[in-house]
C-alpha positions as CSV (number, residue, x, y, z in Angstrom):
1,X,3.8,-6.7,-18.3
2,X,0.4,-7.4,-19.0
3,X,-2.9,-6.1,-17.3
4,X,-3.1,-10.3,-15.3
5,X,0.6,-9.5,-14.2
6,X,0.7,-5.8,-12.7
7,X,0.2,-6.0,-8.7
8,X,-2.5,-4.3,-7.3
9,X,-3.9,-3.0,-4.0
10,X,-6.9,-5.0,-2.2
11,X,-9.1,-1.5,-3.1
12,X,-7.9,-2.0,-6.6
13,X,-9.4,-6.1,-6.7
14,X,-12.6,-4.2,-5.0
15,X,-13.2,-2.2,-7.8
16,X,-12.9,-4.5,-10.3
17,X,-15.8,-6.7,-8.4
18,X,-13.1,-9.6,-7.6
19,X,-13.2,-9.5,-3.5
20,X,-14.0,-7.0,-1.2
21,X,-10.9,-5.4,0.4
22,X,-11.6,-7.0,4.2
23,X,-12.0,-10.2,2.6
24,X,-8.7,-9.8,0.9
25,X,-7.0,-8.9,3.7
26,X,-8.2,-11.4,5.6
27,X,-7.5,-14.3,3.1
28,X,-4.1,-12.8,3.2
29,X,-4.0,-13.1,6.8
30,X,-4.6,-16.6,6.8
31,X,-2.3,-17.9,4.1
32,X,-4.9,-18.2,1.4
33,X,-4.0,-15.6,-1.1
34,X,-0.4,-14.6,-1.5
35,X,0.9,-11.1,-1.4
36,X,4.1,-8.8,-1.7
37,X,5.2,-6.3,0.6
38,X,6.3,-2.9,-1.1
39,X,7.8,0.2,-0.1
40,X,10.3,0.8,2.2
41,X,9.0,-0.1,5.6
42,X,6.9,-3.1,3.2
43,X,3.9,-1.8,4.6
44,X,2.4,-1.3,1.2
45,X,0.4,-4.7,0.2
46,X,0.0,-5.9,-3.7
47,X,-1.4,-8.7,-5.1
48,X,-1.5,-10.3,-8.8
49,X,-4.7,-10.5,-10.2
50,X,-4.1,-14.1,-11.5
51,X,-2.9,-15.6,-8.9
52,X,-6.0,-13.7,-6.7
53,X,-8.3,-16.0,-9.3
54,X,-6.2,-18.9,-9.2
55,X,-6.6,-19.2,-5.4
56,X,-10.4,-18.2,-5.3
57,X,-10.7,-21.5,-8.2
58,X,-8.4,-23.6,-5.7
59,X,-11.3,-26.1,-3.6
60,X,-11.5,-25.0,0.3
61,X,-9.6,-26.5,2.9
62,X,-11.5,-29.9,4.7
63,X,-12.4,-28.7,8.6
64,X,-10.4,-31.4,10.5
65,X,-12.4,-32.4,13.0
66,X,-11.1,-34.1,16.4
């Protein structure tokens, strides 16, 4: 498994200057970044670091107005 494949924690994508951990967690919140559940409760959080880039490249959602 390369470096692009190993998951990592939203602190871990911090420190490498990709997204600042609120903003990961709120992404992940709202469906725009995906994310796996670890441990035994799955209260532990991970995240690949390509897919994190993939969905930061993907074009924003149009507002839908009424």
């Amino acid at each position: 498994m390369n470096q692009q494949e190993a998951l990592v924690t939203a602190a871990e994508l911090e420190q490498r200057g990709i997204l600042r951990r609120g903003t990961v967690f709120r992404m992940m919140r709202s469906g725009l970044l995906p994310a796996y559940r670890v441990g035994v409760k799955g209260r532990g959080v991970r995240f690949r670091v390509d897919e994190v880039l993939a969905a930061l490249r993907r074009p924003a959602r149009e507002e839908v107005t009424k």
